[in-house]
C-alpha positions in Angstrom: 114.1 153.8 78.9 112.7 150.8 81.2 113.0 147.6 79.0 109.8 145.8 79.2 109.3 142.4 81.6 109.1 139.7 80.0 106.0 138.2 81.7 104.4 141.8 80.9 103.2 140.2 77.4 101.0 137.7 78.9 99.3 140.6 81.3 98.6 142.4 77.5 96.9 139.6 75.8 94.6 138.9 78.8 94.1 142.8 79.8 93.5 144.5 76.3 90.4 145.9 76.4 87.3 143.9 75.2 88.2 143.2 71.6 92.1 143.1 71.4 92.0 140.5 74.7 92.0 136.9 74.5 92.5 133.7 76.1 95.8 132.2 76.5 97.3 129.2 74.2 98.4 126.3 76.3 102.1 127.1 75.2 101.4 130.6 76.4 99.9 129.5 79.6 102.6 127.1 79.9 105.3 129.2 79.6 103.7 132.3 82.0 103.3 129.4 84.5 106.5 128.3 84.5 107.5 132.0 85.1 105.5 131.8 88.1 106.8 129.1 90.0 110.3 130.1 89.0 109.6 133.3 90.9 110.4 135.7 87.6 107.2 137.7 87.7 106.6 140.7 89.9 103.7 140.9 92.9 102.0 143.4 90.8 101.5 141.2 87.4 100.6 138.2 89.4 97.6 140.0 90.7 96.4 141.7 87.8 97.5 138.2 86.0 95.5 136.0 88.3 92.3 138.3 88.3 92.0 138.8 84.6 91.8 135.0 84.4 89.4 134.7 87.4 87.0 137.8 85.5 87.0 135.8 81.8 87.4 131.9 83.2 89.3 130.0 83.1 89.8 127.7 78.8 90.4 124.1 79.5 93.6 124.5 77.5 95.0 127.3 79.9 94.5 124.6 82.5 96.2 122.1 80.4 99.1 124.4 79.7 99.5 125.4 83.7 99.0 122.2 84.8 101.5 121.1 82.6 104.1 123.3 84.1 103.7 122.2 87.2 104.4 119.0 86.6 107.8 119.8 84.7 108.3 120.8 88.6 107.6 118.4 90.8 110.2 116.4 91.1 108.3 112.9 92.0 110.1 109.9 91.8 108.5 108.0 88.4 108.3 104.9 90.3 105.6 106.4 92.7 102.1 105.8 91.6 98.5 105.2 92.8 94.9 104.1 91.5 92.9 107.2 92.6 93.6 110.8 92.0 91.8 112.8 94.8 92.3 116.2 95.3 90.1 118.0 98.2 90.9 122.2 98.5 87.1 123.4 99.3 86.4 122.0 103.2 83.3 121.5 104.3 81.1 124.5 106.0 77.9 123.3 106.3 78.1 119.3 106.4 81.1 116.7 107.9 83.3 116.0 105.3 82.0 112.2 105.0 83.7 111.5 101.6 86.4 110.9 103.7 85.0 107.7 105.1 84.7 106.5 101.6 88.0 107.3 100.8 89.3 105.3 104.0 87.0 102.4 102.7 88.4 102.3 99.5 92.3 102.1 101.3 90.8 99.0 103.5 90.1 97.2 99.9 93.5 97.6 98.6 92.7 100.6 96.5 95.8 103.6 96.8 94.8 106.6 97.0 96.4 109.7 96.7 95.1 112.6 98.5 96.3 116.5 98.4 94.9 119.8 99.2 94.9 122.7 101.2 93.4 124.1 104.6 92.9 127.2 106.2 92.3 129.8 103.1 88.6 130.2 103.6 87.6 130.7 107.4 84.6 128.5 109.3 85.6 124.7 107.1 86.4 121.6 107.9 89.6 120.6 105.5 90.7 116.7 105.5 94.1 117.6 106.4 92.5 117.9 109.7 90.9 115.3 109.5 94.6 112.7 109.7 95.4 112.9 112.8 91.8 111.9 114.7 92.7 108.6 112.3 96.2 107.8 112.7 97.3 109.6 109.9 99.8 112.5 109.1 100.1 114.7 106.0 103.4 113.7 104.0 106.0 116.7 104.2 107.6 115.1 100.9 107.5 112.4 98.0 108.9 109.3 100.6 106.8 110.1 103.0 103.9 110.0 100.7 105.1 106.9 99.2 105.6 105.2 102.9 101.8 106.5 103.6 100.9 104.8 100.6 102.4 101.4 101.6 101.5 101.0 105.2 98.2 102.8 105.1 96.9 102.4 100.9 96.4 106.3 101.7 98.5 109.5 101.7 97.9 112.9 102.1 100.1 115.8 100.6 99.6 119.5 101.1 100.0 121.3 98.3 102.0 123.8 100.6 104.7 121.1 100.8 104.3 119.7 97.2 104.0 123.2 95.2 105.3 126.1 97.9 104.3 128.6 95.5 101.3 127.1 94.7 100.3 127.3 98.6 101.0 130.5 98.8 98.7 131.7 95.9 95.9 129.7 97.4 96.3 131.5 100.7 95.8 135.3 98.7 92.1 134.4 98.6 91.4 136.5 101.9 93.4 139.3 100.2 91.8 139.2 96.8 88.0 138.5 97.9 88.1 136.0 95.2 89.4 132.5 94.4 91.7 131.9 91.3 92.3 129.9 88.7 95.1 128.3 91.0 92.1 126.7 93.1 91.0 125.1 89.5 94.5 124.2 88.7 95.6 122.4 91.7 92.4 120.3 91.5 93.1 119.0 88.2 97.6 118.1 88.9 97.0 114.2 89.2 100.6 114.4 90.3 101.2 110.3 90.7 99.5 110.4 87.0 96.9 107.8 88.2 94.7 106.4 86.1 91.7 107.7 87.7 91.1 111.2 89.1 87.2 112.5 90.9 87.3 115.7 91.9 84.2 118.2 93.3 82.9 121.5 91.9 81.0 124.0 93.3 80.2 126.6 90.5 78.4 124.7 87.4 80.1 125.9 84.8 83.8 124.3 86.5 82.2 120.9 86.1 82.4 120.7 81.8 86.0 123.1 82.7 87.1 120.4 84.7 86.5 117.1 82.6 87.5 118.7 79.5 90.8 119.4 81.1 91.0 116.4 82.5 90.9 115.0 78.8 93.7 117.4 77.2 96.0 115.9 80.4 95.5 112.5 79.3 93.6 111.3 82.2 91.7 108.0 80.9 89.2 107.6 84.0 88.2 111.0 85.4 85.0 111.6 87.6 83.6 115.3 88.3 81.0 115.6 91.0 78.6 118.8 91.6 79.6 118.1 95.1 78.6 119.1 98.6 80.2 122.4 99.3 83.1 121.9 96.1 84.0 118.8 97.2 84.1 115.1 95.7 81.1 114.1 98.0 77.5 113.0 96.6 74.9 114.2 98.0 72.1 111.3 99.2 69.5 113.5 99.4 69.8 115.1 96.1 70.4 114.7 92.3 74.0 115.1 91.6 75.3 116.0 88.4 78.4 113.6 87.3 80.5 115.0 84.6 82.7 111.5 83.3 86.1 111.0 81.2 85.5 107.2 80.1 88.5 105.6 78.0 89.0 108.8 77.0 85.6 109.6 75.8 83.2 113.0 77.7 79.8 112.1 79.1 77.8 113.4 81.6 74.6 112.1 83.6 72.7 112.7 86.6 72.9 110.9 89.0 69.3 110.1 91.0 69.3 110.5 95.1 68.7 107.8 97.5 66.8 109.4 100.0 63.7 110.6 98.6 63.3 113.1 102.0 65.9 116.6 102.6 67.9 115.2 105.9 68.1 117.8 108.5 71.2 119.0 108.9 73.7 118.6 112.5 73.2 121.9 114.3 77.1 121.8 115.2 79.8 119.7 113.0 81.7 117.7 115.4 84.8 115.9 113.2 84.8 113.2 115.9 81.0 111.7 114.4 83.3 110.5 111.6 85.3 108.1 113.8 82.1 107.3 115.8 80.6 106.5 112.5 83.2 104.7 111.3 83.4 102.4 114.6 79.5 101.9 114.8 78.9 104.2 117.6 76.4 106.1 115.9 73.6 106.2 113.1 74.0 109.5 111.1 71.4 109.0 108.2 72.8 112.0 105.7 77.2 110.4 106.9 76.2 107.2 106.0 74.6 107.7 103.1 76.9 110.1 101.6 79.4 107.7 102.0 77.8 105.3 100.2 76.5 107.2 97.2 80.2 108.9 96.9 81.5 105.3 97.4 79.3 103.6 94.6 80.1 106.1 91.7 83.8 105.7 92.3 84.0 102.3 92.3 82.1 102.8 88.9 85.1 105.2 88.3 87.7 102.5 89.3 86.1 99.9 87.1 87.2 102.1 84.0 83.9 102.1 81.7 82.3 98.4 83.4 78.6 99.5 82.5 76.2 98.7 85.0 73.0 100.4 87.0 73.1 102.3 89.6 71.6 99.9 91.9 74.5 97.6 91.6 77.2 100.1 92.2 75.0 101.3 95.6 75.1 97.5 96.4 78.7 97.0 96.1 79.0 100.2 98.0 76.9 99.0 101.0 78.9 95.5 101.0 82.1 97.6 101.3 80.7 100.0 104.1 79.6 96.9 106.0 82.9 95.2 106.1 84.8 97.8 106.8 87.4 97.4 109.6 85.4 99.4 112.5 88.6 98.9 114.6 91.0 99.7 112.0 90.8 103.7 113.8 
């Protein structure tokens, strides 16, 4: 008689039936994790694992224990760190990805920041790691690279396919599945430097509470979850945006008002190169300047860890950082 897998147990507790099913602990999650990126489960429990998560959502400590196992994994040197945590997985379908700009303004002030994600598992977006090259950047293929990115440019950028193969991989079975899973969640919330401050973007309202709660159990002190434009970390100037905060430890959530009182027309066609244009002055783009800006002020909140002040001062420290950007630094 077959002896019984050992990652079959964790398949049973999320799989039996409406009222013998339940959530993982974080040790369980931990632990069938682990299994996962140790390659000891078979194709078929990894499905029916990954969708029986996806159908119930997602607990914040199922996150915590996943993440958690990751990081047992990655094999970063403890020496490597950065201010701000910035994962970006979603793209960008029907606007530029501007937050970019913000991000590249925040390098030019001395801020490092680490950046990671992944590209090509949803067809018709715009993902940053195509965004490097059109600025002089590259994606790190491992931890030194990242680290010299870090030091010459204040910015790195690390696929999650180079940083978590397995990881990659499970992103990519989106096409197959017809559904993202809770790995999309999970690779969102790794802050693998451990930086002191995360932000992240959400699409779906109920990942924005997920998200900063989990954010918590990790120990992240300063953590910043934006209702974004299309998932990602990008504030919207042209509408309210909910902001979902970890302060010093402590949840609270706001919304946060638009700057233009008017809906901005959208670009008929997304051409990446209005970025660089932007960024050198060529242009005026109404909705990429001001997204940059209102992404750009509530992280500099974030980066002030708890500093209270109103929303007009952040926007103006924002502007004054836009303006003296270095428009030939790309």
């Amino acid at each position: 008689m077959q002896q019984e897998h050992p990652f079959a147990v964790y398949v049973r507790i999320l799989g039996k039936g409406k009222k013998g099913s339940r959530s993982l602990t974080m040790e369980e999650a931990r632990d069938a994790m682990g299994m996962i990126l140790d390659g000891q489960v078979r194709p078929e429990q990894l499905g029916a694992f990954l969708m029986l998560i996806r159908m119930k959502e997602e607990t914040p400590e199922e996150l915590q224990g996943f993440a958690q196992a990751v990081r047992l994994r990655l094999n970063r040197p403890q020496s490597l760190t950065a201010d701000l945590d910035w994962p970006t997985y979603a793209g960008k379908k029907r606007r530029l990805p501007w937050f970019f700009l913000a991000a590249l303004v925040l390098a030019g002030q001395g801020v490092s920041v680490f950046m990671h994600g992944a590209r090509g598992h949803t067809p018709g977006r715009i993902y940053t790691e195509d965004l490097l090259s059109m600025f002089g950047l590259s994606a790190a293929e491992n931890w030194s690279e990242a680290r010299a990115s870090l030091e010459r440019h204040r910015l790195a950028f690390y696929s999650i396919d180079q940083m978590v193969p397995v990881l990659g991989e499970l992103i990519q079975l989106r096409p197959i599945l017809g559904l993202r899973s809770p790995v999309h969640t999970l690779c969102r919330l790794l802050n693998p430097l451990d930086a002191a401050c995360s932000v992240d973007g959400v699409f779906h309202p109920p990942y924005a509470p997920m998200h900063q709660q989990t954010a918590q159990l990790l120990g992240t002190l300063h953590s910043l979850t934006i209702r974004g434009d299309g998932g990602e970390a990008e504030v919207k100037p042209d509408s309210d945006t909910e902001l979902h905060w970890v302060t010093a430890g402590e949840l609270h959530q706001e919304t946060w008002p638009r700057i233009e009182q008017q809906r901005l027309v959208r670009d008929e066609q997304l051409d990446p190169e209005d970025l660089l244009r932007l960024w050198r002055g060529e242009i005026s783009h109404a909705y990429g300047e001001g997204a940059v800006i209102n992404t750009l002020a509530v992280i500099l909140r974030l980066l002030s860890q708890g500093v209270m002040q109103s929303q007009a001062h952040w926007l103006e420290m924002a502007r004054s950082a836009w303006q003296q950007r270095d428009r030939s630094a790309y």
